[in-house]
C-alpha positions as CSV (number, residue, x, y, z in Angstrom):
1,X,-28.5,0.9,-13.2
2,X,-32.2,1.4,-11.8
3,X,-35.0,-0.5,-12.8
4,X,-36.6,0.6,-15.2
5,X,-34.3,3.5,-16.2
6,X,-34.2,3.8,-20.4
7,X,-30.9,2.7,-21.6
8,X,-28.8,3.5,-24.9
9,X,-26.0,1.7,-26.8
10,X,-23.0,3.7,-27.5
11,X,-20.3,3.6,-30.0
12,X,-17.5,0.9,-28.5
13,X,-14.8,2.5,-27.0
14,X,-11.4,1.7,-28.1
15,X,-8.5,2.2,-25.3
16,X,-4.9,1.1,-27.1
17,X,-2.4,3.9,-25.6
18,X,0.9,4.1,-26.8
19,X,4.4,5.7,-25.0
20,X,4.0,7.6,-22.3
21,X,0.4,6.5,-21.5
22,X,0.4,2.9,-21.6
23,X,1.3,0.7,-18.5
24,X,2.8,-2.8,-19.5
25,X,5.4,-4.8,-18.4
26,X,6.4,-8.9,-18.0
27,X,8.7,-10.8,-15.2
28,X,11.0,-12.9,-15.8
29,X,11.7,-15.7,-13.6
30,X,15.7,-16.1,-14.4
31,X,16.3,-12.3,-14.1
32,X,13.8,-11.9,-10.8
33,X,15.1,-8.1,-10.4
34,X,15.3,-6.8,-13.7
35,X,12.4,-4.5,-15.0
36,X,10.9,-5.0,-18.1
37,X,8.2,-1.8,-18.5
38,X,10.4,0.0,-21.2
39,X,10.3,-3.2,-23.8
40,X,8.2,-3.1,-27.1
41,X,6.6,-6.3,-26.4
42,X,5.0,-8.2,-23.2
43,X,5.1,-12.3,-22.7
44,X,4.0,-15.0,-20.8
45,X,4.6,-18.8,-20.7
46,X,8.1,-20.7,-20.4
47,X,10.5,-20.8,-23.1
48,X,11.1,-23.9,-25.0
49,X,15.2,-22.4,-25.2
50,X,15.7,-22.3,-21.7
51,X,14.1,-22.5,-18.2
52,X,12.6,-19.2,-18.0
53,X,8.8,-18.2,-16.9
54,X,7.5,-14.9,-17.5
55,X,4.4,-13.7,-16.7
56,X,2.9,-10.3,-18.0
57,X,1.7,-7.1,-16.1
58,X,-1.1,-4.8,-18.0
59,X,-3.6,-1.9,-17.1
60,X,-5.6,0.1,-18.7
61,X,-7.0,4.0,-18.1
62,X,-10.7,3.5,-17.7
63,X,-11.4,7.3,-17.0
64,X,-12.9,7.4,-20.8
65,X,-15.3,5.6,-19.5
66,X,-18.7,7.5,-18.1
67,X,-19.2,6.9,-14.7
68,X,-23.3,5.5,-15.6
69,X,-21.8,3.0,-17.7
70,X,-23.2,-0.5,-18.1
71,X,-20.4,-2.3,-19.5
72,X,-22.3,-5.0,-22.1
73,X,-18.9,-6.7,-23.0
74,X,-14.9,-6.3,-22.8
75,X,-12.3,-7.2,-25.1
76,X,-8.4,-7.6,-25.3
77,X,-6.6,-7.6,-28.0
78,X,-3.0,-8.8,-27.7
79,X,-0.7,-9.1,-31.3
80,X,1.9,-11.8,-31.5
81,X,5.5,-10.4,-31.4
82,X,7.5,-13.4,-31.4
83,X,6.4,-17.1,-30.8
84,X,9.3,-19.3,-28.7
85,X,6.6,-22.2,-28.1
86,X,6.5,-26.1,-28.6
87,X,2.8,-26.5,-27.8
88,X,-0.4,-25.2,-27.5
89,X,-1.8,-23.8,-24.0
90,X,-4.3,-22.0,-22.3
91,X,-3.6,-18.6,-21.2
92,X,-5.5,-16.7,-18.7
93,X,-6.0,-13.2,-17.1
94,X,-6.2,-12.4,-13.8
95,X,-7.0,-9.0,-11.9
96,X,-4.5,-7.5,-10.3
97,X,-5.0,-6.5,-6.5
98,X,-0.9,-5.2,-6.3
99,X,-1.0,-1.5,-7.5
100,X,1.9,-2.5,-9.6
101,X,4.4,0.1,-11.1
102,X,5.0,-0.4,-14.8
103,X,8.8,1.2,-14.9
104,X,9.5,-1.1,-11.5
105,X,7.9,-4.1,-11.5
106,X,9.7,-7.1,-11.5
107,X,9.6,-11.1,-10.4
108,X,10.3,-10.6,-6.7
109,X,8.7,-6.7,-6.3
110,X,5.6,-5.0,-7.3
111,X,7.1,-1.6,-6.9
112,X,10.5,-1.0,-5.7
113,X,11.1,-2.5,-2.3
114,X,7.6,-4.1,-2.6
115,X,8.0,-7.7,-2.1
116,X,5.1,-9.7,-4.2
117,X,3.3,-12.2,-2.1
118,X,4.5,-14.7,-3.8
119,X,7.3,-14.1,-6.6
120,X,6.0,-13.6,-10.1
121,X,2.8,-12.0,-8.7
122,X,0.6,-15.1,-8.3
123,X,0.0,-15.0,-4.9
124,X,-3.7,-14.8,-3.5
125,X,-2.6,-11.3,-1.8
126,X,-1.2,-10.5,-5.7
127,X,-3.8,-10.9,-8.1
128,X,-7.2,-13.2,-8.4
129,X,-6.9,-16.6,-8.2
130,X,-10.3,-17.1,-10.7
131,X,-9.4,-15.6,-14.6
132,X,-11.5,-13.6,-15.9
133,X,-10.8,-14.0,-19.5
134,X,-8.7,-16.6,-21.3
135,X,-8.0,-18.5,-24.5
136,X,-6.3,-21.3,-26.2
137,X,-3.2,-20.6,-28.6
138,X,-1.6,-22.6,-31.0
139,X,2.0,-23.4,-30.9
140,X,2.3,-22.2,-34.6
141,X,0.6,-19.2,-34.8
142,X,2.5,-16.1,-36.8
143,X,4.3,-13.2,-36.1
144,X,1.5,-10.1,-36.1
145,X,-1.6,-12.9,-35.0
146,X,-4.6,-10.8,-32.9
147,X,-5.2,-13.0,-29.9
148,X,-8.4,-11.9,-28.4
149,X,-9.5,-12.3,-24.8
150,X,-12.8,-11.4,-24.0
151,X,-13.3,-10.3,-20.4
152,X,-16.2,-10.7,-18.1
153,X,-17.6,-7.9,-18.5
154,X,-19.1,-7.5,-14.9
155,X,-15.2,-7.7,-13.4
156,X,-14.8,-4.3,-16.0
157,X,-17.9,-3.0,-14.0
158,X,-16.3,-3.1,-11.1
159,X,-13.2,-1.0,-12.1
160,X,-15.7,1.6,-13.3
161,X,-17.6,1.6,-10.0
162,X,-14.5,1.2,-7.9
163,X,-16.0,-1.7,-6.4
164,X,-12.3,-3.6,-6.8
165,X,-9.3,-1.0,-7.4
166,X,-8.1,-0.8,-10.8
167,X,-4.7,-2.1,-10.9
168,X,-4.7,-4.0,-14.0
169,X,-4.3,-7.2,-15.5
170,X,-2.3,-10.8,-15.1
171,X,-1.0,-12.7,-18.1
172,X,-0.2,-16.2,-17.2
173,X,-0.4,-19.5,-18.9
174,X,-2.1,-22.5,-17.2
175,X,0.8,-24.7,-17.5
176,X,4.5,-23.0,-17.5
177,X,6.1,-25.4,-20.1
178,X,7.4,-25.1,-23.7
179,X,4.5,-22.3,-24.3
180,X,5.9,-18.7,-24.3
181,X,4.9,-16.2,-26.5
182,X,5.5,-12.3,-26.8
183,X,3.4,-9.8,-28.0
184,X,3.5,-6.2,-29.2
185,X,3.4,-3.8,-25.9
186,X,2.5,-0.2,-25.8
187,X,5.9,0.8,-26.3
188,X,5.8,-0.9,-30.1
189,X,5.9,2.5,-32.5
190,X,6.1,1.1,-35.5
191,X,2.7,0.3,-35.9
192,X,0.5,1.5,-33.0
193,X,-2.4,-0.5,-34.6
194,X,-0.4,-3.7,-32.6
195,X,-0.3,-2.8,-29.4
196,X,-2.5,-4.2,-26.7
197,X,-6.3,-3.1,-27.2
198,X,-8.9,-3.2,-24.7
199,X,-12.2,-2.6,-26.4
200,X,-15.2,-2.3,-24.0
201,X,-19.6,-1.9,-25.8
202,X,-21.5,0.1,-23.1
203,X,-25.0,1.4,-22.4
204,X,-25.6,4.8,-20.3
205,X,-29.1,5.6,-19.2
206,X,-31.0,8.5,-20.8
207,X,-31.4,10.5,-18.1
208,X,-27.8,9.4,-15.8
């Protein structure tokens, strides 16, 4: 934005896309080449049932968004599906730099016959190795719990400007042990009020 140039607050834009338009998926570390885009929910962590990590894949459409758009702030909603964890961690999202394909990702490929960097997408070629939005969650917390991340809002900026390519989003947890949790995905139709929600409060210029 220029110095000096007026700016305005805008209503908050809401992106929470459902079938067809949403691009979700998780990887599972004992199934490394099974796709999981088509599922109603999306996970991270390691079950506390078996020796499992899963890591979760999502990206949202930002073309909503006006190109003059000063992003103030950036938040992601995720709603707790089902809970399979014996403690509390932190978990943390990561930019994406793999131009992952929802409907073919999986542990050990991106796309198909697109080897990750490293398997389940961690790798510095993969995705960031800084977060740029995480939180703690309870071991306990219920079925249909809103889990909010909010997002540094200059890493959204960047998406906008195409400064770094809009691939999406990382779910991991810090510390793969006895944490996993699963929530809603854009593929949930019961109530499309749970899927994940990326809300992003912009400015645009008077005169852009």
């Amino acid at each position: 934005m220029r110095a000096g140039t007026r700016t305005f607050l805008q209503p908050p834009l809401t992106l929470q896309p459902g079938p067809g338009a949403a691009l979700d998926a998780y990887l599972v570390s004992s199934t490394p080449d099974t796709n999981f885009g088509p599922n109603t929910s999306v996970g991270a962590g390691e079950a506390n049932l078996a020796v499992s990590t899963v890591r979760g894949l999502l990206k949202f459409d930002l073309s909503a968004l006006p190109a003059s758009a000063e992003i103030l702030s950036a938040v992601l909603s995720l709603f707790l599906f089902t809970n399979v964890a014996a403690n509390a961690r932190t978990f943390r999202i990561f930019r994406a730099k793999r131009a992952w394909v929802a409907s073919q990702a999986t542990w050990n490929e991106w796309s198909a016959g697109q080897a990750w960097q490293t398997a389940g997408g961690f790798g510095a070629n993969d995705c960031e190795q800084t977060d740029i939005g995480s939180r703690s969650i309870p071991a306990a917390d219920a079925v249909d719990t809103e889990h909010a991340f909010t997002l540094t809002a200059a890493a959204v900026q960047a998406w906008l400007s195409g400064a770094f390519a809009n691939n999406g989003l990382l779910l991991k947890a810090d510390t793969e042990t006895d944490e996993q949790h699963f929530w809603y995905s854009g593929d949930y139709v019961t109530v499309p009020a749970l899927r994940p929600k990326l809300v992003i409060t912009y400015m645009l210029p008077l005169n852009p």
